[in-house]
N, C-alpha and C positions, 0 to 999 in steps of 0.2 A: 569605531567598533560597535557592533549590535550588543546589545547587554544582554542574557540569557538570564534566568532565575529556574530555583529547584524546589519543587514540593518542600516544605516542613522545615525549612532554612533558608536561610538569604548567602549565595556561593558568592565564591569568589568574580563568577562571571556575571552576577549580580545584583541592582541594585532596588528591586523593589518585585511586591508579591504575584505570583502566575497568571491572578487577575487580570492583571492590566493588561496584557495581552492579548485579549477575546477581545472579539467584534461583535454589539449589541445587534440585534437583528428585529427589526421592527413585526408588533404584533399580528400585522394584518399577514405575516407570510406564515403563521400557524395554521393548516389545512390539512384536515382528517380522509385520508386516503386509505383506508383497510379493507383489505380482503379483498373477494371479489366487487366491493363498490368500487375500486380505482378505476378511473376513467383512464380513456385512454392516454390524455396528456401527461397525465401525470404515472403511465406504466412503467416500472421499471425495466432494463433490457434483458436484466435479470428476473424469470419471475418467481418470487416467494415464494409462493403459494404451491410453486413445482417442487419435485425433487431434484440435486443435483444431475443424476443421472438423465431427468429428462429434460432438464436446462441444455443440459452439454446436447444433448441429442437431438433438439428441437429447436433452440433459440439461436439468436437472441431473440426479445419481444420489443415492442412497444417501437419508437420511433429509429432504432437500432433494424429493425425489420422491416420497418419500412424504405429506409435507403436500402436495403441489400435486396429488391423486388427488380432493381434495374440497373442494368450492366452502365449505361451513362452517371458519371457523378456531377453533382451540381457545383457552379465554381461555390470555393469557400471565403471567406470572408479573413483578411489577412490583414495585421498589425502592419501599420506604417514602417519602413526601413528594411533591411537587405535580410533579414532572417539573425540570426544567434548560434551559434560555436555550442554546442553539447558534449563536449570529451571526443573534440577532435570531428562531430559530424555535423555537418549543419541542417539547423531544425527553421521550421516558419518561424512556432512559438513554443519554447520548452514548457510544454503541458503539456499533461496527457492523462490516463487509467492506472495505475500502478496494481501490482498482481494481483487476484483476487477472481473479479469478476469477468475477465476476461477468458472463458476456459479453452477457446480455439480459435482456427482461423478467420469462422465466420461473424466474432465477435469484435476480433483485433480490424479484423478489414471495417467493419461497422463503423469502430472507432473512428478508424483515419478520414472515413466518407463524411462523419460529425465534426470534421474539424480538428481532433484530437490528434495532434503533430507525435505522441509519444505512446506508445501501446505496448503496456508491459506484458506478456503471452504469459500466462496462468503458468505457479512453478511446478515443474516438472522433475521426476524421482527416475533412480536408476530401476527402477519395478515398478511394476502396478501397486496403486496403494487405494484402499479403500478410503469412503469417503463417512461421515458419519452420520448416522440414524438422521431422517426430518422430524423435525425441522433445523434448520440449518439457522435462519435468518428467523429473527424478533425483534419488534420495536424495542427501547430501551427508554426508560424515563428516569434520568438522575433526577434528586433531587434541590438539585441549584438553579433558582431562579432562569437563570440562563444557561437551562440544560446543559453542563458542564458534568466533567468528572476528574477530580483532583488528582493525581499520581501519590498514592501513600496513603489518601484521604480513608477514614472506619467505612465511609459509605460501603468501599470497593470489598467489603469481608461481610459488612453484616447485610449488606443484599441492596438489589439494584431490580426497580419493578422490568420483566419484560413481558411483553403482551403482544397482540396483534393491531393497535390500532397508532396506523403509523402516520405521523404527523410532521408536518418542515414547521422547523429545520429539524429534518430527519437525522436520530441515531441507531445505528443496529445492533444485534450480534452477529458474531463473526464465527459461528459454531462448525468449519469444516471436516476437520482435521489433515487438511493440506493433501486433498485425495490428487490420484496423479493416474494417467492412462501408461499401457506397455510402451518402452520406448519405440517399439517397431510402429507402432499409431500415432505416438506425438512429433517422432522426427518428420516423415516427411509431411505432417500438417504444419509442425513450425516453420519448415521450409517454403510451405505456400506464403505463410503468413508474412516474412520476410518477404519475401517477392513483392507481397502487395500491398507496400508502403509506397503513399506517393511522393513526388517531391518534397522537399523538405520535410520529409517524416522519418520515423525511426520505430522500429520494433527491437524492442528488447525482452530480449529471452531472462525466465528466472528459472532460476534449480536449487535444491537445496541436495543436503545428503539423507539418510535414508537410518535412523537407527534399527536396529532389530537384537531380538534377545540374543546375546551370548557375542555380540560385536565388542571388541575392545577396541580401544584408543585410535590404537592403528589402520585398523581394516574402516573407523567413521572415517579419517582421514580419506582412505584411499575411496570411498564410496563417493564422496564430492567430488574427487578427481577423475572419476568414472562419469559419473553424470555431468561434470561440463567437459569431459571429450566429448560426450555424445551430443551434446549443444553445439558445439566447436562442426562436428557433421554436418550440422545444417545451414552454415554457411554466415554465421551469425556472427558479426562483426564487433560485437560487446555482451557483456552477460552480467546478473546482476545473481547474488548468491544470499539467499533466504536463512539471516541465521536468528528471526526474531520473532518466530508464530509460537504464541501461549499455548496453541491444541496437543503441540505436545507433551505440555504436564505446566502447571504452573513455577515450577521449580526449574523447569530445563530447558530455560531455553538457551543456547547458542550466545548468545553474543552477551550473557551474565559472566562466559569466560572467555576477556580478550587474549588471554595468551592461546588456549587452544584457536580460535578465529585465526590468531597469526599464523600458528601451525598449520590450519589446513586453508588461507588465503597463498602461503609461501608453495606450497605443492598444487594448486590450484593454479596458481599464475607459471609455476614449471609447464604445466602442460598447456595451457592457454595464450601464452607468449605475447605478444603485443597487444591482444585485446582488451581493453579497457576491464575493467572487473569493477563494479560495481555492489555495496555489503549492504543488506537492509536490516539496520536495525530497529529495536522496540524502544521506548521509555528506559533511558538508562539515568537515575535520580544524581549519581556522585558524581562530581565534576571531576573528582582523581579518575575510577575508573573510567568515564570517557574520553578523559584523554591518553590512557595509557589505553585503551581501543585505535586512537588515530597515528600511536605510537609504534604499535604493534605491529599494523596495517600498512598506513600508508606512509609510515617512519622506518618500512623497508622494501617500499618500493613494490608491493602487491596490491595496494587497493587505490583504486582513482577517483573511487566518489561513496560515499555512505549516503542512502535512503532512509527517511526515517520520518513518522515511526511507522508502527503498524498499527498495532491495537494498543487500546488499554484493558487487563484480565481488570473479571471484575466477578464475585459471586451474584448470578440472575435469579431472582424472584417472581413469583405469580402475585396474585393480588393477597393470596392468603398467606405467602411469605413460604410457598413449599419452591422446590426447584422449578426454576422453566422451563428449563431442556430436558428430554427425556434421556436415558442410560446413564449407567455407572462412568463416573469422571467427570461429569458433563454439568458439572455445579458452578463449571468458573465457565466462563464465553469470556473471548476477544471483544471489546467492545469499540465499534468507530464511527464516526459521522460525526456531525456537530457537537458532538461532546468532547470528543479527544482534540478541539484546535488549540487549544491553550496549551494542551501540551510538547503537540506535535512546533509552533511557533518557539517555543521552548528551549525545544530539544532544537533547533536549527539554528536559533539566536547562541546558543552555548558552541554549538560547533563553530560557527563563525568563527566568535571568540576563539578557542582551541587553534583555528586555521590561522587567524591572524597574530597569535601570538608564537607559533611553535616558527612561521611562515612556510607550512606547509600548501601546498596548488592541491586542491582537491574539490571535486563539485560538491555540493550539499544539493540531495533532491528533497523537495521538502513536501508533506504527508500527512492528514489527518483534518477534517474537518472543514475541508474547500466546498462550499457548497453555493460561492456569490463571485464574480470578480473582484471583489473588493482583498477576499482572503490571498485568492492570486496574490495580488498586490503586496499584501501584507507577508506572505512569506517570502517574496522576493527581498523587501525592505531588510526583512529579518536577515536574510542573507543567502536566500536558496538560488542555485543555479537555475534549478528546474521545479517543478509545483506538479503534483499531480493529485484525480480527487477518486476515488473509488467509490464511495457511499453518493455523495452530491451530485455524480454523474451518472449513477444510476437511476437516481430519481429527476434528473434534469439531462435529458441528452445532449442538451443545447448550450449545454457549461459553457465551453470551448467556444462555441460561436456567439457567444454574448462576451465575452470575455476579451477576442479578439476586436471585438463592435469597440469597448471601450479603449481599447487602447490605439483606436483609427487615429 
């Protein structure tokens, strides 16, 4: 059994502090990369410096751009042995992007050309959903030696420097608000997207539901089960259900109430029927409520794998200690990359636990802070089916094929 441990207590799945956890990372990989000085090795595929709106309509950038210049792809470089079982499909190497930065087809295909066996297509809303003021994306500098940031920890309320000068082991903000195109533009571009998985790869669709003023209980239910029919269109053979993004209020997010989750995982698999359903969640600190999450879920037969986490919220600061992000609400960011693996290793080591003691079958995809092959490794260890890195492969496109190198 993996041992798991919880901010500000030693659980039951437990037996020593969140520390131990992190993987040290040698000083010489500190490298100051901002603004327009980024070179081009080091360009995100995402870039910063753009707005969402012209990311989605322009990019991807940097070595992502590069592979998509030519209709031939280069052979990739593939882990010794027959490939690995992913909730019934089979993958090279279960790694891959998880939602985020992936916003369309031309991104997810990028991926699969990088080696990246697993490409989660950015989550999608039964509407159009706006996206939120630039900047989106800021460096982040905790203040723990080894750029960490605790779950629970005073840092995360009395502020967290973010700035522009961004540095590996890269951390970010996560400032979207989970913006989402009309379904008449994202179905049949996820349909491309699906198409151009190559062997041993997998696209997976995310969707969340959709609150709006004057919705009750019933009509959020029914709104997730509108949006993965309309997933379910595109031909998409699994889907993964988004119920742990901070942008929508620090208080609200999703999956803080696992009995609603079960509610609208049980009407969600009504209509989705055999296909795998996959739940992402955040930082969940109590070991009762995360299991009464795996209890809910996949203790009746609706959920086949929880993702996790996503971010850690955190209040962002300038140098003077005023907000970073511009507009009202916008005082907490999502924060990910090298800071959240201690917790994201965590929260996967605890689920383990949870899976091996209830004996429930269920994948753990595990998230937050991959930015080496080594972290791979170590969330496997911990006990994740699958590993994927959002922040670390945006700044390294070659995650995935360095990653496979080591385990020739």
């Amino acid at each position: 059994m993996r041992r798991g441990v919880q901010a500000g207590r030693v659980s039951r799945y437990s037996g020593h502090d969140i520390s131990c956890v992190r993987i040290a990372y040698p000083k010489h990989d500190t490298r100051t990369i901002s603004g327009s000085s980024m070179s081009q090795s080091f360009a995100p595929f995402y870039d910063v410096n753009r707005t969402y709106e012209d990311n989605y309509l322009q990019g991807p950038f940097g070595a992502f751009a590069e592979v998509m210049k030519s209709d031939s792809v280069a052979a990739q470089p593939q882990p010794s042995g027959p490939g690995e079982d992913f909730l019934g499909f089979h993958v090279n190497l279960p790694f891959g992007i998880p939602a985020g930065p992936l916003l369309n087809e031309r991104f997810t295909t990028a991926a699969f050309r990088m080696g990246f066996d697993l490409a989660v297509y950015k989550t999608v809303r039964s509407r159009a959903w706006g996206c939120n003021a630039f900047p989106n994306v800021l460096a982040v500098h905790p203040k723990n030696a080894d750029g960490s940031l605790v779950p629970g920890s005073a840092e995360l309320d009395e502020g967290v420097l973010a700035d522009t000068r961004y540095e590996l082991p890269i951390s970010i903000s996560n400032s979207f608000g989970v913006p989402s195109r009309d379904p008449d533009e994202w179905q049949p571009d996820m349909k491309k997207a699906i198409a151009a998985a190559g062997d041993g790869q997998l696209l997976v669709p995310s969707f969340q539901g959709s609150r709006v003023d004057g919705m009750d209980r019933k009509a959020y239910i029914a709104d997730h089960v509108t949006t993965a029919h309309l997933v379910t269109e595109t031909g998409a053979g699994l889907m993964e259900m988004n119920t742990s993004c901070p942008n929508e209020g620090h208080n609200r997010l999703l999956c803080h109430d696992p009995h609603l989750v079960g509610e609208i995982t049980e009407a969600v698999k009504n209509e989705i029927g055999d296909r795998p359903l996959i739940v992402k969640l955040a930082y969940i600190p109590n070991d009762t409520d995360l299991e009464t999450m795996v209890r809910e879920t996949v203790g009746h037969g609706t959920v086949q794998g929880f993702s996790t986490i996503n971010t850690i919220s955190a209040r962002l600061v300038d140098a003077n200690g005023n907000q970073a992000l511009p507009g009202v609400g916008r005082d907490r960011s999502g924060v990910c990359g090298n800071a959240i693996r201690g917790a994201g290793l965590d929260m996967v080591g605890r689920l383990a636990a949870i899976r091996e003691k209830l004996g429930f079958d269920f994948a753990i995809v595990g998230v937050g802070g991959v930015i080496r092959p080594d972290d791979y490794k170590a969330y496997r260890e911990a006990g994740a089916n699958a590993v994927m890195s959002a922040t670390g492969a945006m700044w390294d496109a070659n995650l995935a094929r360095e990653i496979k190198e080591t385990l020739r």
